[in-house]
C-alpha positions as CSV (number, residue, x, y, z in Angstrom):
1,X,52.3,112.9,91.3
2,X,56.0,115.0,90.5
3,X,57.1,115.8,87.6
4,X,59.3,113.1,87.9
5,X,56.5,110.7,87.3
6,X,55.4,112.4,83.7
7,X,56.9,110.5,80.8
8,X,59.4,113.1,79.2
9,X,57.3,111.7,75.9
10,X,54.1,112.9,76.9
11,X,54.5,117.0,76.3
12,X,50.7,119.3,76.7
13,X,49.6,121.0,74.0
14,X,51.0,124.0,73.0
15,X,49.4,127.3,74.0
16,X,47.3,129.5,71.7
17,X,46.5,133.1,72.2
18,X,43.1,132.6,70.4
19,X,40.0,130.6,71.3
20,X,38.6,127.7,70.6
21,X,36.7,127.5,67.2
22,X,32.8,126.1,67.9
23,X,32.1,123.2,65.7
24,X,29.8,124.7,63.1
25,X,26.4,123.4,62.3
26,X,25.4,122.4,58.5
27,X,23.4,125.1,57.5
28,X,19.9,123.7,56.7
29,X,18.0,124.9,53.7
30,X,15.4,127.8,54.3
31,X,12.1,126.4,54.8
32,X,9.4,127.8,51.9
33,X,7.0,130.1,52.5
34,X,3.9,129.2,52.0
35,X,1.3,131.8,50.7
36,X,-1.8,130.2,52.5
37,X,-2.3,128.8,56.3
38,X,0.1,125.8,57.3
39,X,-0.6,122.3,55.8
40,X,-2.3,121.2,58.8
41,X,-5.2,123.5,58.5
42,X,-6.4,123.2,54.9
43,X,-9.6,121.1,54.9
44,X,-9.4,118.6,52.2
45,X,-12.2,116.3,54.0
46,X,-15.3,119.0,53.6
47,X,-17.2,118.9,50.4
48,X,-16.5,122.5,50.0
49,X,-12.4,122.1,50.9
50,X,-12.2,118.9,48.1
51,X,-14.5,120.9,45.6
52,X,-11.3,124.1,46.3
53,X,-8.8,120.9,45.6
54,X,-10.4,119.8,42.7
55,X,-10.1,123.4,41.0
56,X,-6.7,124.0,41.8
57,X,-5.1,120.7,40.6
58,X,-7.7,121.2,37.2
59,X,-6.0,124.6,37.1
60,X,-2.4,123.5,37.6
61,X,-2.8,120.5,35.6
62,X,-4.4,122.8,32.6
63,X,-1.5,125.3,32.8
64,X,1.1,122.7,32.2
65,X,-0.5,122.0,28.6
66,X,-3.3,119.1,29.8
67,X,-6.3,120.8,29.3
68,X,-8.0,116.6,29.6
69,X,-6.6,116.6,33.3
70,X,-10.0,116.1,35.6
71,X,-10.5,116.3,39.1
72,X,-13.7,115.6,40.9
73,X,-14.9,115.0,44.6
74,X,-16.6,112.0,45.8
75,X,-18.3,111.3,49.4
76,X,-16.2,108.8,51.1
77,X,-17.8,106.7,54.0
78,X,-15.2,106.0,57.1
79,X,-17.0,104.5,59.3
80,X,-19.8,107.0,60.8
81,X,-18.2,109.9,59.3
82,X,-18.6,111.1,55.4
83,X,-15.4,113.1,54.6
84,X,-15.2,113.4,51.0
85,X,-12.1,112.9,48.7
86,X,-11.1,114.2,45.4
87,X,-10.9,111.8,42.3
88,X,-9.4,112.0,38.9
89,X,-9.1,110.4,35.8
90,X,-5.3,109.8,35.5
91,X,-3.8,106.6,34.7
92,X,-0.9,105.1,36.2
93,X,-0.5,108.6,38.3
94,X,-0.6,110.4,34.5
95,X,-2.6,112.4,33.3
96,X,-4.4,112.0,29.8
97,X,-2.5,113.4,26.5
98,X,-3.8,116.6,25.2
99,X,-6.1,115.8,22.0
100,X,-4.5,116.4,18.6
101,X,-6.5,119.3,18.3
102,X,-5.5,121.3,21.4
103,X,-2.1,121.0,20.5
104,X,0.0,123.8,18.3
């Protein structure tokens, strides 16, 4: 091929003196930080591990002005194994309203 064979119409880019710019990445949100061992190692399935749920979600539950909010755990049967699960008395995924008397 000569350039005699290149269409005057068809002209190469011009040059630049710097370099390319690298497609940037979205930055992704920082992960959080969770204060205890990752998700994968709590044990939720032990009598001991659903009891420690059952406190903590009575706790948050209590701080957020729903001292009615109960959590228990049950033995669950799956199969041969027991694991045990943690219960509540919410309705429709709510909890129950505070009693006229707890309020201010």
């Amino acid at each position: 091929m000569t350039d005699a064979d290149i269409s005057p119409d068809v002209q190469p880019p011009p040059a630049t003196n710097s370099a390319p710019v690298p497609e940037q990445q979205p930055k992704r949100p920082k992960a959080h930080k969770s204060l205890g061992p990752p998700r994968s190692l709590h044990d939720n399935l032990t009598q001991s591990g659903a009891q420690e749920l059952a406190a903590k979600l009575d706790a948050y539950w209590h701080a957020r002005g729903f001292p009615a909010a109960r959590h228990w755990a049950v033995e669950a049967y799956s199969g041969p194994c027991i694991t045990w699960v943690v219960r509540s008395n919410f309705v429709n995924a709510l909890p129950p309203p505070p009693h006229p008397k707890d309020m201010p």
